[in-house]
N, CA, C and O of each residue as an XYZ file, in Angstrom:
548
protein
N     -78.374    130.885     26.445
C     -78.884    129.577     26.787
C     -78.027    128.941     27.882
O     -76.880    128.581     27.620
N     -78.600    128.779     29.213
C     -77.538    127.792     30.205
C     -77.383    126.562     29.557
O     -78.319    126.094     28.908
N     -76.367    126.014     29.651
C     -75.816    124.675     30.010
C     -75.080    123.593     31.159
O     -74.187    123.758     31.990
N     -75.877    122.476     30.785
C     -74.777    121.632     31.911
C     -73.562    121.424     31.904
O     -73.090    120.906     30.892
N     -72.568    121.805     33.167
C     -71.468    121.288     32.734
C     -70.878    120.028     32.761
O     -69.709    119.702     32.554
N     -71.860    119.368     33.046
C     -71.519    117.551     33.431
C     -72.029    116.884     31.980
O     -71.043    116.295     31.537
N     -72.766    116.781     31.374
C     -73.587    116.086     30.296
C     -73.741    116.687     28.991
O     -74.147    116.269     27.907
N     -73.119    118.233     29.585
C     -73.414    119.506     28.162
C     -74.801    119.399     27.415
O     -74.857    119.714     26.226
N     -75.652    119.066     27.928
C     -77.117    119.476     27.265
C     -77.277    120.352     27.237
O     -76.497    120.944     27.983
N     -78.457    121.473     26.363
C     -78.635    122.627     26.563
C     -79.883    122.710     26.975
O     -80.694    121.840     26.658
N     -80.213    123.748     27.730
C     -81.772    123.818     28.145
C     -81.881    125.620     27.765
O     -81.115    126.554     27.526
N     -83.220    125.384     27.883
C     -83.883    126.834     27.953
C     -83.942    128.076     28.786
O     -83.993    127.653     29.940
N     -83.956    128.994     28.807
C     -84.045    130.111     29.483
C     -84.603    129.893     30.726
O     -85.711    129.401     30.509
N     -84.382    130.022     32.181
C     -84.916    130.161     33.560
C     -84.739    128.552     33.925
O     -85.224    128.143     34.980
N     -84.186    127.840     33.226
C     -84.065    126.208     33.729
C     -83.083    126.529     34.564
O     -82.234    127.244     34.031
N     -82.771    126.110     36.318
C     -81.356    126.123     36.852
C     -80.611    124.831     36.762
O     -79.471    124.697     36.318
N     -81.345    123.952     37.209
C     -80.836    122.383     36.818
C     -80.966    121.657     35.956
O     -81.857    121.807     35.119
N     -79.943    120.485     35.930
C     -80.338    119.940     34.777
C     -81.192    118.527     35.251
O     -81.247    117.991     36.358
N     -81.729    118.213     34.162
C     -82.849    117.185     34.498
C     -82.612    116.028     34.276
O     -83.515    115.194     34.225
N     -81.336    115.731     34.095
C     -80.538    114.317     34.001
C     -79.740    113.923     35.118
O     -79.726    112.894     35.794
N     -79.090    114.962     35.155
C     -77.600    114.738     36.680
C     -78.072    115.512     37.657
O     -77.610    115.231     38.762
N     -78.883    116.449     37.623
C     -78.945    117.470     38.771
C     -78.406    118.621     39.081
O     -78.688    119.409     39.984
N     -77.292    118.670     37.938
C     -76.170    119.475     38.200
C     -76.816    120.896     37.794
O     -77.784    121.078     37.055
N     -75.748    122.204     38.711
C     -76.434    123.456     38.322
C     -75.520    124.110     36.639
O     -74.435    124.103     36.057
N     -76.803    124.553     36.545
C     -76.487    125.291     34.682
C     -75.635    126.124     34.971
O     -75.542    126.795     35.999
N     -74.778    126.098     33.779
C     -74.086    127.259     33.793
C     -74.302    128.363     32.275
O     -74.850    127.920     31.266
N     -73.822    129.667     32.350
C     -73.957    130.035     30.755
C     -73.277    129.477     29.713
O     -73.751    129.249     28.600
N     -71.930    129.210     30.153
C     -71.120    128.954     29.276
C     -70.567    127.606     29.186
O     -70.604    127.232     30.359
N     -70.129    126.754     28.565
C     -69.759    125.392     28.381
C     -68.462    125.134     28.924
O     -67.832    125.705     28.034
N     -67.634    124.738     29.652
C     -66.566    124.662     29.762
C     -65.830    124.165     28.599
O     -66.432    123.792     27.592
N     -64.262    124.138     28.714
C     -63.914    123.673     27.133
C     -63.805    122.063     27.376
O     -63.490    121.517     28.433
N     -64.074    121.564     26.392
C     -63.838    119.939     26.212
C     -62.484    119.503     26.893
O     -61.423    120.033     26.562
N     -62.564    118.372     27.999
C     -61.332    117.976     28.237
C     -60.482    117.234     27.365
O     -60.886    116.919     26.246
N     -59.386    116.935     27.753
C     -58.628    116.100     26.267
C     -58.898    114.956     26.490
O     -58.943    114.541     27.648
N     -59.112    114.268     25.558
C     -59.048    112.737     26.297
C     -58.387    111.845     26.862
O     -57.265    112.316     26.680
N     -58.173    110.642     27.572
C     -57.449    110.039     28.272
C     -56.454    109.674     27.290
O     -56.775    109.335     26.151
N     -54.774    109.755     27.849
C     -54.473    109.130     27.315
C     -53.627    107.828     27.752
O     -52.869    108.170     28.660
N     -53.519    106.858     27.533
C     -53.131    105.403     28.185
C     -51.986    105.732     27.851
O     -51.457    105.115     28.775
N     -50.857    106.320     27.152
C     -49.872    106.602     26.843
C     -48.849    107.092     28.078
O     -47.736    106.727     28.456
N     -49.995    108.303     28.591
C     -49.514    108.916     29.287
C     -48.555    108.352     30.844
O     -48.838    107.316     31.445
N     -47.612    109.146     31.187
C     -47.324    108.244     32.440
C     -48.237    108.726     33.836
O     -48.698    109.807     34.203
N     -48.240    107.571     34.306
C     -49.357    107.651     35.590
C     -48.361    107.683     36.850
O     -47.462    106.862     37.033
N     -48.653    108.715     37.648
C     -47.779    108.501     39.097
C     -48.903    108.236     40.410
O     -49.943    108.892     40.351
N     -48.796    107.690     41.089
C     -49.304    107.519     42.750
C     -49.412    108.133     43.029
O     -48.399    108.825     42.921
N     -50.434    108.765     43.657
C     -50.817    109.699     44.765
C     -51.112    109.400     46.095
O     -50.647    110.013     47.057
N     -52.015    108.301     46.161
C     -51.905    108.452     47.121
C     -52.775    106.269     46.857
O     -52.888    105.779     45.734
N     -53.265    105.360     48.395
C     -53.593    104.205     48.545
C     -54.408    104.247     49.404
O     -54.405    105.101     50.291
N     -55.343    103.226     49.276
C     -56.047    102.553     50.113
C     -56.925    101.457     50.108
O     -57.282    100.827     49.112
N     -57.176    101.310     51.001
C     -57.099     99.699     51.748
C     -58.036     99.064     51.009
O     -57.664     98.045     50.427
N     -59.541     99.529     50.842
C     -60.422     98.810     49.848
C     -61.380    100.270     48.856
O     -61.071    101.461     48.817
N     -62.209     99.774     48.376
C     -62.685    100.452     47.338
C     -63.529    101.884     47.822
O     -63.598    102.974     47.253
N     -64.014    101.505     48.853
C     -64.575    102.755     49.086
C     -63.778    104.061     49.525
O     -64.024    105.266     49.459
N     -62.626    103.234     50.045
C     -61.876    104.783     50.280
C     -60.836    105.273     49.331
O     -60.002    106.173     49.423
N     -61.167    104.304     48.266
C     -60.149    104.486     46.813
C     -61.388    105.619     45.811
O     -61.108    106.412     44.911
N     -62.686    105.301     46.375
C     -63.870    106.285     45.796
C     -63.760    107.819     46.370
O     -63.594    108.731     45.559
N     -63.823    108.010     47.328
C     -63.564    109.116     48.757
C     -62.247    109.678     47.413
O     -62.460    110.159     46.300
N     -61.381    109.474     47.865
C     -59.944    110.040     46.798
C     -60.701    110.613     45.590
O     -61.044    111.765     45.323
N     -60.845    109.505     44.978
C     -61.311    109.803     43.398
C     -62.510    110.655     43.412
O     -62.593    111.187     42.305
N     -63.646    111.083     44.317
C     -63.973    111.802     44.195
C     -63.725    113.233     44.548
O     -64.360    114.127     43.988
N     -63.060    113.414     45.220
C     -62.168    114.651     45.951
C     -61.269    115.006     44.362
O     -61.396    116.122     43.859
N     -60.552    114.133     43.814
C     -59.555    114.770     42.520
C     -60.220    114.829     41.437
O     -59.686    115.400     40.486
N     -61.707    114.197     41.263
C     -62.833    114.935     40.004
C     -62.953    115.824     40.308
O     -62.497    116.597     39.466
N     -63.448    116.440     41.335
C     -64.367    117.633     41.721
C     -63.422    118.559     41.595
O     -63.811    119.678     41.259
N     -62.141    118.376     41.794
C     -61.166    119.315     41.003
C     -60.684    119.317     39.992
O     -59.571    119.803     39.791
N     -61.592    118.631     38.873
C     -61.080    118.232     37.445
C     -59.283    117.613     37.338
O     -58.406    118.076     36.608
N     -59.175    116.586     38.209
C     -57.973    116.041     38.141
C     -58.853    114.350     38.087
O     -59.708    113.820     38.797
N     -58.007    113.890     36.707
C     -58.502    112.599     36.346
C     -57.921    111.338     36.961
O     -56.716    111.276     36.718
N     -58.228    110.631     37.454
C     -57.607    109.189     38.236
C     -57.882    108.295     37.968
O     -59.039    108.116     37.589
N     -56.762    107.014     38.031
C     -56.918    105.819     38.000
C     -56.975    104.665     39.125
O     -56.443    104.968     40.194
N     -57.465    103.571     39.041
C     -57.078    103.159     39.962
C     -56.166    101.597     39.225
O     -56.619    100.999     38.250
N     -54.819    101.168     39.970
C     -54.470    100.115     40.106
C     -54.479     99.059     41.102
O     -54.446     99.348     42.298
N     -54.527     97.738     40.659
C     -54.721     96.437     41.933
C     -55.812     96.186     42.429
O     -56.039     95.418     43.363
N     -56.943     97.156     41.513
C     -58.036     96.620     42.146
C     -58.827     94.894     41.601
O     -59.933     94.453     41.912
N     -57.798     94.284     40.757
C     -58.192     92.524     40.656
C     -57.292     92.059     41.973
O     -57.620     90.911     42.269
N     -56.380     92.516     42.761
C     -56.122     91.703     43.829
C     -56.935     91.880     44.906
O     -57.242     90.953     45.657
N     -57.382     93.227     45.064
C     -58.551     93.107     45.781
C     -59.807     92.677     45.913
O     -60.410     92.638     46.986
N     -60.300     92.299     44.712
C     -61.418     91.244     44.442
C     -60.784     90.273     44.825
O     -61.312     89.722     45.791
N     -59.957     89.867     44.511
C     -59.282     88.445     44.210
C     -59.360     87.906     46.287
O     -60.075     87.026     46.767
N     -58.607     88.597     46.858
C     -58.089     88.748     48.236
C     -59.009     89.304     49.124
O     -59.218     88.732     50.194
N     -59.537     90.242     48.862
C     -60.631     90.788     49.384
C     -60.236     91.378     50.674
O     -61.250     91.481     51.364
N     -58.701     92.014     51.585
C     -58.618     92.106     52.472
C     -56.938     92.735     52.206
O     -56.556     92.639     51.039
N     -56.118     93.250     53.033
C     -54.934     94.483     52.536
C     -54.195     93.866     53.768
O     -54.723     93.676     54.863
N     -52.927     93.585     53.445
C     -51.814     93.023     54.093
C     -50.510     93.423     53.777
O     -49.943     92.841     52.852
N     -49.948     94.302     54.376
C     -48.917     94.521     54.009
C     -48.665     95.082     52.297
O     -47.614     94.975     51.665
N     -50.025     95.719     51.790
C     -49.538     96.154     50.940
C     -50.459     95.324     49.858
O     -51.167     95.893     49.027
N     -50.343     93.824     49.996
C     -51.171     93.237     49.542
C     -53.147     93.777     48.944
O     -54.068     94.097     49.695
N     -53.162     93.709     47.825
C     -54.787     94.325     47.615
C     -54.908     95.512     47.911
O     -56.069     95.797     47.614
N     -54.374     96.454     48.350
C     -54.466     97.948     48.296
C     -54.599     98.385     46.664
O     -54.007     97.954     45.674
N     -55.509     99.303     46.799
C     -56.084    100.318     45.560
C     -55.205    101.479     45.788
O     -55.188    102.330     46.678
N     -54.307    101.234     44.494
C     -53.351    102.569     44.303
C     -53.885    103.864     43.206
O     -53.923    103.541     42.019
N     -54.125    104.705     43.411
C     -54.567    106.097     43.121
C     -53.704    106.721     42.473
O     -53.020    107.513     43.120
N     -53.410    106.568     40.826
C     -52.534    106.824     40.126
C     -53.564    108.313     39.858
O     -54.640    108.521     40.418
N     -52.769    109.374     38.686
C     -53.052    110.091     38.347
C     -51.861    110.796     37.249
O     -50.649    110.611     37.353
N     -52.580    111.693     36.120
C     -51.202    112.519     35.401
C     -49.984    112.664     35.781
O     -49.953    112.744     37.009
N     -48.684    112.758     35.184
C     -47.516    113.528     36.002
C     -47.983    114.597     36.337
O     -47.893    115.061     37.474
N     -48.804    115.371     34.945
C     -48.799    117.061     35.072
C     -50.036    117.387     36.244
O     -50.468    118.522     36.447
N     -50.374    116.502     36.761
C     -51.560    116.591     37.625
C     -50.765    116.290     39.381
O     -51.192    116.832     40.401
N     -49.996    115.667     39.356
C     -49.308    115.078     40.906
C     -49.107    115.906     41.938
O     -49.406    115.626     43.099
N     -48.362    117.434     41.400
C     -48.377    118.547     42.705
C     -49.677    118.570     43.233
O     -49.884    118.416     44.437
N     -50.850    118.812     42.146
C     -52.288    119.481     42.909
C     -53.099    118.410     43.775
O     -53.913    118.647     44.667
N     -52.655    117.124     43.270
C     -53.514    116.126     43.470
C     -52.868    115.721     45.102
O     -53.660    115.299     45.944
N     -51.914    115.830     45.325
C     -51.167    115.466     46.650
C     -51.470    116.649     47.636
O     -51.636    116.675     48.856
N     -51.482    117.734     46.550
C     -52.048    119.094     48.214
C     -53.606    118.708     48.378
O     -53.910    118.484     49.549
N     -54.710    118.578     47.394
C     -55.601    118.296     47.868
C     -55.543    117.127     48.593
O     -56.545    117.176     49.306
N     -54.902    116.018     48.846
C     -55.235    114.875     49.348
C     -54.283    115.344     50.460
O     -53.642    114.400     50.921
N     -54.069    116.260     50.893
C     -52.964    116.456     51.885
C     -53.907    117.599     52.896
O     -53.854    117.630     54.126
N     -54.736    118.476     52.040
C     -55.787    119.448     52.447
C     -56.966    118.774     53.071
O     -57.821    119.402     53.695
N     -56.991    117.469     52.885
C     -58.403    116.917     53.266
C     -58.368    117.094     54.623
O     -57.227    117.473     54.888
N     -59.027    117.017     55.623
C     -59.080    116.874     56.867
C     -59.654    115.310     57.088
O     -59.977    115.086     58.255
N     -59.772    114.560     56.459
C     -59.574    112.817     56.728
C     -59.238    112.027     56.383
O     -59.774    110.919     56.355
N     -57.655    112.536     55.793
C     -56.569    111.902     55.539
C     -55.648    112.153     56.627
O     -55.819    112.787     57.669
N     -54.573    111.493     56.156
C     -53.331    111.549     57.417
C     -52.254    110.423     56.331
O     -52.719    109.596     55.546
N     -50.610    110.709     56.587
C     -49.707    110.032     56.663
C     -49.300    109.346     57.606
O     -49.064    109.720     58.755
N     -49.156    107.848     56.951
C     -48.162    107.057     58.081
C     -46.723    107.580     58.313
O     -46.005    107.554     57.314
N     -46.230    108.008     59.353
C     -44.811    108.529     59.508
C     -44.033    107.332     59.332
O     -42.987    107.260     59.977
N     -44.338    106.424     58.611
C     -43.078    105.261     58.934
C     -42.989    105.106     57.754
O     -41.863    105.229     57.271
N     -44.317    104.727     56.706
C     -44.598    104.165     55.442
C     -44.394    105.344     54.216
O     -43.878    105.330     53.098
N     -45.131    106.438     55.106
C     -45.444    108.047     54.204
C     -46.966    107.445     53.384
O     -47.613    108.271     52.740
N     -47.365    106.272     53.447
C     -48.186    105.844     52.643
C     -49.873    107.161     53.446
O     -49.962    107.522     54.620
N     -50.885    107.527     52.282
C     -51.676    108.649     52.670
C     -53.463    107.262     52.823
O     -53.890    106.444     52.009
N     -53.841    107.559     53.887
C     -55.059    106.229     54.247
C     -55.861    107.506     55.290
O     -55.278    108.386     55.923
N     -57.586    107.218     55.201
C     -58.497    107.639     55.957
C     -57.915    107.716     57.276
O     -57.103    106.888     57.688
N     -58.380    108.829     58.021
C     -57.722    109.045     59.749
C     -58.924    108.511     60.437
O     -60.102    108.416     60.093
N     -58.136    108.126     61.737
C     -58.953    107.234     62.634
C     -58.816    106.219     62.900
O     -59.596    105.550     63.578
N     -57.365    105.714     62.233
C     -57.276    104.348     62.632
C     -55.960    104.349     63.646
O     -55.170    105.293     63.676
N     -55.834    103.154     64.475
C     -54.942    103.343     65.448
C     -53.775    102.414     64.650
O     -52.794    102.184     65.357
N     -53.742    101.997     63.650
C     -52.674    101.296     62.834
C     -53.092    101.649     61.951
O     -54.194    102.104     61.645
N     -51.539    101.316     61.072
C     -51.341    101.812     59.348
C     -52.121    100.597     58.837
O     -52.163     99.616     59.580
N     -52.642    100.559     57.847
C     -53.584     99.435     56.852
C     -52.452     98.948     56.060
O     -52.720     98.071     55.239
N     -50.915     99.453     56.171
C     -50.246     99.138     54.778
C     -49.114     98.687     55.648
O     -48.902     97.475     55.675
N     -48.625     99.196     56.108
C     -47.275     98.602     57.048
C     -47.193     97.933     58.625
O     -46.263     97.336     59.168
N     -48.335     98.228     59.046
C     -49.281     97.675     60.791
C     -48.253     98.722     61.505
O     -47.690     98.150     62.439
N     -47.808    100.157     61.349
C     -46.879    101.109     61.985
C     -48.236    101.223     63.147
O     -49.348    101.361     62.637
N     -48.148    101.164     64.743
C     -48.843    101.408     65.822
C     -48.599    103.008     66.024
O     -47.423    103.346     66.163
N     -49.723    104.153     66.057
C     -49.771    105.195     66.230
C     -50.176    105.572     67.665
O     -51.201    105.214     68.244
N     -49.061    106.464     68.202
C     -49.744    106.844     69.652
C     -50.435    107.887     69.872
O     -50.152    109.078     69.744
N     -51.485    107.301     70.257
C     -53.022    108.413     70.506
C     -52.775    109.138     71.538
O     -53.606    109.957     71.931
């Protein structure tokens, strides 16, 4: 019997997708992840400036089954705009997760480090969003 691995429904013989998420069947179930634990300690990976590119991240470290959080995102409602650090969405994640989660966010091809800050933000901008470091093009 395939199954989804997103929703774990089971479907029938010759089904490829599933008819909830879309996602493709697989035979076998993956094993149950553990659950979150709030206990756990959370380290930084990586920031950015507002929510959508705090989404961009977080979806790049699901798709590799690495779980994330985000912090500061009430100053960014609150502020609505990143100053010096101010309202930036910080991209926590596992300890035991931090090596993989920094090479993928290091593997992306539209990321980049500020050489001044080290802070990791979408490429293309001619200033840092977190420290105003001026980059020469």
């Amino acid at each position: 019997m395939p199954f989804c691995p997103v929703c774990r429904s089971e479907y029938v013989e010759g089904v490829k997708t599933c008819a909830d998420c879309g996602a493709e069947l697989v035979a076998e179930l993956p094993p149950v992840e553990e659950p979150f634990d709030p206990t756990m300690e959370l380290v930084e990976v990586s920031r950015a400036a507002n929510e959508v590119e705090a989404q961009i991240v977080h979806g790049l470290l699901e798709a590799a089954g690495i779980r994330s959080v985000f912090r500061g995102e009430s100053l960014r409602l609150t502020h609505g705009i990143t100053v010096d650090g101010l309202a930036e969405v910080k991209i926590l994640v596992r300890s035991k997760d931090v090596e993989e989660a920094r090479r993928l966010i290091d593997q992306s091809e539209n990321w980049t480090s500020c050489p001044h800050c080290g802070v990791r933000f979408p490429m293309g901008q001619g200033t840092c969003p977190f420290c105003g470091y001026e980059f020469q093009l």
